[in-house]
C-alpha angles and dihedrals in degrees: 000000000000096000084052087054086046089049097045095045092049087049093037088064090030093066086044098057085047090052098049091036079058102043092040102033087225139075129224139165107222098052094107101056099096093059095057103080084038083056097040083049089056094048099056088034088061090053104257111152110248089216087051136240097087127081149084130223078236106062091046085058093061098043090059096050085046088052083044091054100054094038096056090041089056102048082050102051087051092235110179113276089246096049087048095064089040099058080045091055089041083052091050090043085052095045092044091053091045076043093061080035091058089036089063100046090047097052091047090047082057096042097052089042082055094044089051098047091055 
């Protein structure tokens, strides 16, 4: 399973660095570095615990159409560039303390199922 993961995830960049070779006429390797903290927004957003152990793809899923959401709002409502990246970061602030939040109930949920097995 783990060298399929491997596989998906080399072809997977692979066809993006086709599809933006394609769409720019050039290559270069640092063209993805602006999408990871977007990336790493949509994750927490959709509630993935940023120490591990805790999260869904769905609600990844959700988290990214949430992000999309605001992003694309805030493009349409013509908010200042600046204001923009700090509603985003207000966004990221909320999400990491829901995150401690989640953190907590997830490790008392873990704690009682281990109290009543025993």
């Amino acid at each position: 399973m783990t060298i399929w993961l491997f596989i998906l995830s080399s072809v997977s960049a692979a066809f993006v660095g086709m599809c933006q070779t394609i769409l720019f006429n050039s290559a270069q390797v640092s063209a993805g570095q602006s999408y990871i903290f977007n990336t790493i927004i949509s994750v927490v957003v959709g509630g993935v615990l940023l120490t591990g152990g805790f999260g869904s793809v769905v609600g990844i899923f959700f988290g990214t159409i949430t992000f999309a959401i605001v992003n694309q709002g805030i493009y349409f409502t013509n908010f200042d560039r600046n204001l923009s990246s700090l509603i985003i970061g207000v966004m990221l602030l909320v999400a990491v303390l829901m995150n401690n939040t989640f953190r907590k109930i997830a490790l008392s949920a873990t704690t009682k199922k281990k109290g009543t097995a025993a």
